[in-house]
C-alpha positions as CSV (number, residue, x, y, z in Angstrom):
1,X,0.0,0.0,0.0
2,X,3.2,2.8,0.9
3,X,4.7,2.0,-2.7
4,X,1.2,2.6,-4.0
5,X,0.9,5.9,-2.5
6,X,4.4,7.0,-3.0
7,X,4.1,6.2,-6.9
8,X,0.9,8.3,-7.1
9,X,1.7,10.5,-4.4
10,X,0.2,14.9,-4.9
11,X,-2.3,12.6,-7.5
12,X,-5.6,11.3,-7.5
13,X,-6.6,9.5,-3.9
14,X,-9.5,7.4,-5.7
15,X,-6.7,5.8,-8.6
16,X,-4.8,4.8,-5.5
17,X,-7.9,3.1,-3.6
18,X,-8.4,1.1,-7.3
19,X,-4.7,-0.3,-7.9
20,X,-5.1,-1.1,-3.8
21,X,-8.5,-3.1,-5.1
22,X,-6.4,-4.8,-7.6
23,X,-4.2,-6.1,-5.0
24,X,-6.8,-7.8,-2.5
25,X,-6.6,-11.2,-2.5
26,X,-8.9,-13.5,0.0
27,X,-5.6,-16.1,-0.1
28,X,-5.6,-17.9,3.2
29,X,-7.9,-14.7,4.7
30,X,-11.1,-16.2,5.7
31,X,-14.5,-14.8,3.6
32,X,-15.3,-12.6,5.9
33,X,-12.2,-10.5,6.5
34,X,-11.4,-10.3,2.4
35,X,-15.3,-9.2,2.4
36,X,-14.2,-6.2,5.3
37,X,-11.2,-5.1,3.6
38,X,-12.7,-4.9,-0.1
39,X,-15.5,-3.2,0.7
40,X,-13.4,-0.5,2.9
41,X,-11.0,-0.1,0.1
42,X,-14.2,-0.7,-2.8
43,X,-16.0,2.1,-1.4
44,X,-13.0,4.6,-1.6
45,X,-12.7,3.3,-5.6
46,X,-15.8,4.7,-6.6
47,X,-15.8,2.1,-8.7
48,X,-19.9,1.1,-9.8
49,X,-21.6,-1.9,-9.4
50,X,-20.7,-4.5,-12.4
51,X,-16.9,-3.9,-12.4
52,X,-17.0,-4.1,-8.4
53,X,-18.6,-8.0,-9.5
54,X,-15.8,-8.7,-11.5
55,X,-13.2,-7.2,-9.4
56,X,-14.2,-9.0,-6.5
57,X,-15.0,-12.3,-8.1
58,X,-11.6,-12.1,-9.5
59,X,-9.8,-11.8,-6.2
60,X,-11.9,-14.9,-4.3
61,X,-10.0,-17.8,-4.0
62,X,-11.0,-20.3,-7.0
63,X,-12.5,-23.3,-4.5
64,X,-15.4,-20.5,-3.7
65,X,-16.0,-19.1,-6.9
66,X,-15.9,-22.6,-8.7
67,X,-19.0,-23.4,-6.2
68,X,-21.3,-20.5,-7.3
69,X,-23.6,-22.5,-9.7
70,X,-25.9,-19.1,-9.8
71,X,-24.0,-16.2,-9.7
72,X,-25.8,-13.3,-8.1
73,X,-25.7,-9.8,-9.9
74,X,-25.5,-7.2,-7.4
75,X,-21.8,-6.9,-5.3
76,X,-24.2,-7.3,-2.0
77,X,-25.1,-10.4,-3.0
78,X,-21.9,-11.9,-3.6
79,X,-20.9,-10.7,-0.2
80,X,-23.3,-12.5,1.0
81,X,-23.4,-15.6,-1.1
82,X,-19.2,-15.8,-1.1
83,X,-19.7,-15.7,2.7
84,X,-22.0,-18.7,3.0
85,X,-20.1,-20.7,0.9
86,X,-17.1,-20.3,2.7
87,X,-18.5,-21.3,5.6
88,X,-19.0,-25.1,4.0
C-alpha cells in the first residue's frame, strides 16, 4: 500500500484506492475479512456496481468461486453468497 501511495503520491486518492483493489486477494484470509477489507477499500474506488462484481470475483480464491452454480448480480449479493459458501 506505501509504494502505492508513494508512486501516485500529490495525485488522485480514488486511482490509488483502485490499484489497492487490484491487489486484494482473499488467499488464506477467511471470507469474511477479504469481504471487510474490499468493501473498505471498494467504497473509496468509486468504482460502480458491475466492475466491483468482477473485481471482487476475480480476487476470491477459486475453491469459492468454482461453487457458485448461480452467480448473483448485485456486489451485496456476492458478499453474501461468497460468505456462506465459505462457511461449508
Amino acid at each position: 500500500m506505501l509504494e502505492i501511495k508513494k508512486e501516485f503520491e500529490g495525485g488522485n486518492e480514488e486511482l490509488v484506492k483502485v490499484m489497492e483493489l487490484r491487489r486484494i486477494e482473499q488467499e488464506k484470509k477467511i471470507m469474511e475479512e477479504f469481504v471487510q477489507k474490499f468493501q473498505r477499500v471498494a467504497k473509496e474506488s468509486r468504482y460502480k456496481e458491475r466492475v466491483l462484481v468482477e473485481e471482487f470475483k476475480r480476487e476470491m480464491n477459486r475453491t469459492v468461486r468454482e461453487k457458485t452454480e448461480r452467480p448473483p448480480t448485485s456486489i451485496e449479493q456476492w458478499y453474501k453468497h461468497a460468505t456462506n459458501l465459505d462457511r461449508y
